[in-house]
N, C-alpha and C positions, 0 to 999 in steps of 0.2 A: 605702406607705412612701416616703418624697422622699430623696434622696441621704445630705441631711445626716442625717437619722435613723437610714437604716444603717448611716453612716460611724459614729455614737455608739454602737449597738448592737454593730459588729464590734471595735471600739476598748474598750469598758468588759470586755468577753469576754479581749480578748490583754492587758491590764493586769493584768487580777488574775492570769493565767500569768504574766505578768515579775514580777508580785510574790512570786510561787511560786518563781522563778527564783534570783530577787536574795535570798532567803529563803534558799534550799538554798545560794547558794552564801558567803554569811556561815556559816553553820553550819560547812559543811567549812572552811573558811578559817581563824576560830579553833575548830576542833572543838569543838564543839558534841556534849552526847550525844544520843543519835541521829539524828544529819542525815546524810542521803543521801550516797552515795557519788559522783555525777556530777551537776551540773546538768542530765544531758541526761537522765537518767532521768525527770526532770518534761516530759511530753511536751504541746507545742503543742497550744490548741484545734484540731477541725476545720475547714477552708471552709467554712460553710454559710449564711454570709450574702451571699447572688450577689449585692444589690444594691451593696455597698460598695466604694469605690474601694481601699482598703485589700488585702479578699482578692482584687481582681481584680489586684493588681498584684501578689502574694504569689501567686496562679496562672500569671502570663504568664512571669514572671522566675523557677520554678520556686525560690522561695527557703528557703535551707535554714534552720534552726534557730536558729544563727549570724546569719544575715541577719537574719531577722526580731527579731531579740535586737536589734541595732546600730541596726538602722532605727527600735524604739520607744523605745529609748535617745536620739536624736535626736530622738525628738517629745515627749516626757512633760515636759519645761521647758513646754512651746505649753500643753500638756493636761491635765497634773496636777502639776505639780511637786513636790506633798509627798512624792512615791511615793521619792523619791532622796534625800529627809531623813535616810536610813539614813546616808547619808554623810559626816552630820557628828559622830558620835561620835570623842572624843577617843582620842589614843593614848596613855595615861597612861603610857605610860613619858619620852615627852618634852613630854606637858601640849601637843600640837598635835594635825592631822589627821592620819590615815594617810597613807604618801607612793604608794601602791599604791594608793589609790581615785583618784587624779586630781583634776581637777576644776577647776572657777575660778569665781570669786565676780564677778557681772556689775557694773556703775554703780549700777542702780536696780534689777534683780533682785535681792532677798533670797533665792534659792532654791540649789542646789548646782544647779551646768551640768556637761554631762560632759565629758568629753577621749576622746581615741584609749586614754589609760591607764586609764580607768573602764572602759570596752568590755573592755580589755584583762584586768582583773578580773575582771569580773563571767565569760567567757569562757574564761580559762586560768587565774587564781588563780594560783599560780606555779610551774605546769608550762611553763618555755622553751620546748619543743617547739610546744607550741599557739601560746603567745606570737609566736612565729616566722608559724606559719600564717595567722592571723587577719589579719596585715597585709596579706596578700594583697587584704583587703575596700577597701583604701582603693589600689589600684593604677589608674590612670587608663585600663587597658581593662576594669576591673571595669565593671559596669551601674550602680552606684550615682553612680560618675562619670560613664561614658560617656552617662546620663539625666539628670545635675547632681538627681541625687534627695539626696544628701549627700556632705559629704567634710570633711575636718578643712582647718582652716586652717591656714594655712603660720605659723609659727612664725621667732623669731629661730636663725640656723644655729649656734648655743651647746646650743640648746634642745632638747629630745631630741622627734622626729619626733612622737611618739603623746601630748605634752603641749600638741598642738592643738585646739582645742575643734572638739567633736562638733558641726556644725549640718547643718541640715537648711534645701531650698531652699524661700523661698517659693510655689515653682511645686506644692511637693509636699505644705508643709503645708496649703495652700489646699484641693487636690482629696480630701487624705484629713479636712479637718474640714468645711468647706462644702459641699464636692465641685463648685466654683465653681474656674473659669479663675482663674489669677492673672495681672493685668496690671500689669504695674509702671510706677512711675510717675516722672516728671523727682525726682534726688535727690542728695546729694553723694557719693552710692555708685552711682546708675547714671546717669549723665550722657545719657538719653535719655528722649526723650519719643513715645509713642504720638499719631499724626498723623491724621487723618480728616478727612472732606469729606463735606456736604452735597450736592456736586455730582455731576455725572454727564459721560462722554464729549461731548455735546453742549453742554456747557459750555466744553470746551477747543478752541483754535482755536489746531491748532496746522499747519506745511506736510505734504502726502501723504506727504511721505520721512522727516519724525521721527517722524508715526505709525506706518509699518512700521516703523520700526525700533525702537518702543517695543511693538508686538506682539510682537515676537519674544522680549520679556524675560517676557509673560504664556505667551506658548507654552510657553516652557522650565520656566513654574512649573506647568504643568497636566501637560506631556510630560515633563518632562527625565528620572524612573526611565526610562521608554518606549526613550528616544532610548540611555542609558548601559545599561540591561541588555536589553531586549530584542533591541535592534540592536546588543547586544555591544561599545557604545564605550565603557562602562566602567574599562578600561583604558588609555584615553589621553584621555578626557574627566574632568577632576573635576569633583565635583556639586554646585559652585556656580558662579553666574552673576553675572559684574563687569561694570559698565555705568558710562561717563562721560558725564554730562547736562553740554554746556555753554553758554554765552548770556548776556547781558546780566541785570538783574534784572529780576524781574516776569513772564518770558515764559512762563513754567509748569514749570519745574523740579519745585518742591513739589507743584503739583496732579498733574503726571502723575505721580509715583512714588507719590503718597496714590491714583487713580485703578486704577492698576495693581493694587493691595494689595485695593483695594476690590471690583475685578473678579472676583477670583481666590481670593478670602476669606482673604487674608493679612495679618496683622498688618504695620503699616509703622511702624517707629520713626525717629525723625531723631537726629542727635546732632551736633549744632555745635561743628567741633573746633576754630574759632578762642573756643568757650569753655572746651572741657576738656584742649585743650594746657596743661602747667604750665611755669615755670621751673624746676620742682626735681625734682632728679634722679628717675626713677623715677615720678615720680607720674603721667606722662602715661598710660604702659603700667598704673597700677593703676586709672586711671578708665576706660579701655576694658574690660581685661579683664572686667570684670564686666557689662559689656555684652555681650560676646563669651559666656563662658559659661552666661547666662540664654539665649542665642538661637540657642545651638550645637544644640537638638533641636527647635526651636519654631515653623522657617522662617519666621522675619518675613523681609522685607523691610529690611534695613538704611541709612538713607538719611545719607548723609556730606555734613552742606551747608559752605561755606566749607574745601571742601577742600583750597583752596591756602594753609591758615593750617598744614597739617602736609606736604603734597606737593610745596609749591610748590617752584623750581629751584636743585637742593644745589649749594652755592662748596665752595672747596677751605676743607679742615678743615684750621683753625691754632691749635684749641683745644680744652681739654677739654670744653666746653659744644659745639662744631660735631660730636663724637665719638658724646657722647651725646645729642643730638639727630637724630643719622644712625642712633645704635641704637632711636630711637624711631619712626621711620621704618618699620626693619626689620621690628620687632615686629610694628607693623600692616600691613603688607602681608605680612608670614607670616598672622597670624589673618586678614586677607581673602579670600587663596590657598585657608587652608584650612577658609573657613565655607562650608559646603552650600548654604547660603541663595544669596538674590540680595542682592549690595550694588551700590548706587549709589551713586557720589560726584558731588555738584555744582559746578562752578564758572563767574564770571562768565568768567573767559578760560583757554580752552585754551590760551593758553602760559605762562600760569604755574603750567601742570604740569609736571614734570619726565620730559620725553620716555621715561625707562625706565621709569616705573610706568603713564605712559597703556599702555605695548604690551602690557603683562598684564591688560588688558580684552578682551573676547569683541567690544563693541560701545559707538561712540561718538556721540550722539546730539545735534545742535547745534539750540537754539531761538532762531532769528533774532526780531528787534523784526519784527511782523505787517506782512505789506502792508498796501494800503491797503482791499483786500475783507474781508482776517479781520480787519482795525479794525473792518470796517463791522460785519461778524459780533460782533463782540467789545459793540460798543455795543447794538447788538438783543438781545443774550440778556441784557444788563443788563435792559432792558425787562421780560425775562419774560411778557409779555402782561399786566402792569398798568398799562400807560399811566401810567408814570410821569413820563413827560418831554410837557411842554407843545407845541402843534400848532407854534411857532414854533422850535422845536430840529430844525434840520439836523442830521441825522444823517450822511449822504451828506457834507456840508462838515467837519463833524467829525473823520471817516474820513480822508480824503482829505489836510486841511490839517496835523492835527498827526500825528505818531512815535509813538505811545504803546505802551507794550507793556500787555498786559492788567492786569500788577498796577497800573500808572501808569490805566488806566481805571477799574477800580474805586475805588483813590481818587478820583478825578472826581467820580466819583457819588456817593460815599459823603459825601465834604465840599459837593457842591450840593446834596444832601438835609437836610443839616445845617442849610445856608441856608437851603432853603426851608421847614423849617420855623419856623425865628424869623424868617422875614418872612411867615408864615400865607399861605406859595402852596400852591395844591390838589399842583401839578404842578412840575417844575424845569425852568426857562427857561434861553434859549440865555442870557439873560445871565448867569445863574448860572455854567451851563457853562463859560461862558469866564471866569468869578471863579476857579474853580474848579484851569482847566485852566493858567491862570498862576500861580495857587500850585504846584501840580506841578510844576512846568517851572522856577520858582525853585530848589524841590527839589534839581533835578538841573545847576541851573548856568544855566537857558536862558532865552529871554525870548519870547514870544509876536512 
């Protein structure tokens, strides 16, 4: 039986119990003749389907009755949505809906969604006592949070706390119905994008001292429990790792931090904050945070490019925009401070970072434009050993005469491949080369 199979099997099993549930506790709500005295007296199927993400995570998290009540409540919109139709009978005495079911009617869902006040229902009916208790599910060192497995949405502060919709994280509905990773993707809700390379260490040509110093950020992702609980630094180490990559453009910023990830079997997401900084109030801290919370259990690798479009060096505040701008600031280097993970921020010049936020880095990492040997290195592994480039292309001259940084090489090539194919050459010549290498170099202002 494959993942998703059990996950169907353990899931159609706890469905007809919440229907059981949500049954007994209509009944006692408008009394009903003979309906049960407690919802809890309708007792949970057993564990017994070891393959499903579901009971294994209903095992780890010892979850109680309650739990697993709010957790299927939060999936059954994904899975079955009719099961909550109960919730739209009227309240005939004011010809609406009950105001104790909760609930809220989505754009293009036609189905009832729940709220914190549906949970709240179905769970305490209206015993305050319980009502009281239950909120406890949604407290931010609860597991439900502390795992971003669900949590209610924040609400306008008019709006009463538990008139939040119930949702559940795509991380979670993914493993309890495919039983498949959820990777998420560039959006106007998560302003990152998942990064990768075809390449490999041998590809990047970078000096002996960025390499060390880029080790050490794979070390801490293999060691860093080791280093904080075994050797007891736990308490004056946090267990995340801040790293500033700085340098011109092209020199490998992007590849080494996609490299790293790739070593270490860590997810590496990028997120460009000279595109998700806003002008408007608030919005810049609501496009991160949901970055930050998808990655808060998941150890990506965090990669911050154009970071001096949010970092760069704070003037004196003579406004209410310079105020809120400096609390935008704050925000993010709080969620940095306090994400586990490793982040990196990029930028082309360290000084247009502002000297108090580089110092709360572990380690600073500078990729200068390549000598003239890692040019030459840089030009050869474009080769790859297909003989791409024609017997009359100086390599050694190439190296040597022009500055280029790798990413400025690969365009080289990339645009005299272009050439030579609409000029039907087997190979690319040095004249190409140098077509080529003077378009680049326009690029950047320069002239051959």
């Amino acid at each position: 039986m494959n993942r998703r199979q059990a996950n169907a099997r353990a899931l159609e099993s706890e469905l007809a119990w919440f229907n059981h549930v949500l049954e007994t506790r209509i009944g006692i709500y408008f009394q009903h003749d003979g309906a049960a005295d407690s919802i809890h007296d309708v007792l949970p199927p057993p564990l017994t389907e070891s393959g499903s993400f579901y009971h294994r995570l209903v095992h780890e998290q010892h979850m109680s009755m309650d739990e697993r009540i709010v957790l299927l409540l939060a999936l059954i919109p994904h899975i079955r949505p009719q099961v909550l139709d109960t919730f739209f009978i009227q309240n005939k005495n004011f010809d609406r809906g009950f105001t104790e079911f909760g609930g809220l009617k989505g754009h293009t869902h036609s189905g009832f969604l729940p709220t914190g006040e549906t949970a709240a229902f179905i769970l305490a009916g209206d015993d305050l006592e319980k009502r009281f208790d239950i909120q406890a599910l949604y407290d931010p060192d609860h597991f439900f949070a502390r795992k971003t497995i669900l949590r209610l949405e924040p609400v306008e502060k008019t709006e009463p706390f538990l008139s939040g919709a119930l949702t559940i994280s795509a991380e979670y509905l993914s493993k309890l119905t495919t039983g498949l990773d959820h990777k998420p993707d560039y959006n106007i809700h998560f302003p990152a994008k998942l990064i990768t390379t075809q390449l490999d260490w041998k590809d990047l040509v970078l000096s002996p001292e960025a390499m060390a110093d880029v080790s050490h950020i794979a070390t801490w992702l293999q060691h860093g429990p080791t280093i904080r609980n075994h050797w007891g630094l736990g308490k004056v180490i946090k267990p995340g790792y801040r790293c500033l990559f700085y340098g011109p453009p092209g020199t490998g910023k992007t590849l080494t931090a996609t490299l790293v990830g790739k070593t270490t079997g860590v997810d590496v997401y990028r997120i460009d904050l000279s595109k998700v900084v806003s002008k408007y109030i608030g919005e810049t801290e609501k496009n991160l945070a949901g970055v930050f919370d998808q990655a808060v259990n998941k150890n990506w690798i965090l990669f911050f490019d154009e970071a001096d479009a949010l970092f760069g060096k704070r003037t004196q505040t003579s406004s209410a925009h310079d105020r809120y701008a400096n609390q935008e600031v704050s925000y993010l280097l709080q969620r940095i401070e306090d994400y586990p993970g490793v982040v990196i921020l990029a930028t082309n010049l360290k000084d247009n970072i502002d000297e108090a936020f580089a110092r709360r880095f572990q380690s600073t990492v500078y990729f200068p434009i390549p000598d003239a040997d890692q040019r030459l290195q840089l030009w050869r592994n474009m080769d790859n050993g297909k003989r791409i480039f024609a017997d009359d292309v100086d390599l050694h001259r190439l190296a040597t005469d022009y500055e280029l940084s790798g990413g400025a090489v690969a365009n080289v090539v990339c645009y005299s491949a272009i050439l030579a194919m609409e000029q039907n050459h087997d190979a690319i010549t040095q004249n190409l080369v140098q077509n080529a290498i003077a378009k680049e170099l326009r690029k950047e202002g320069k002239t051959i």
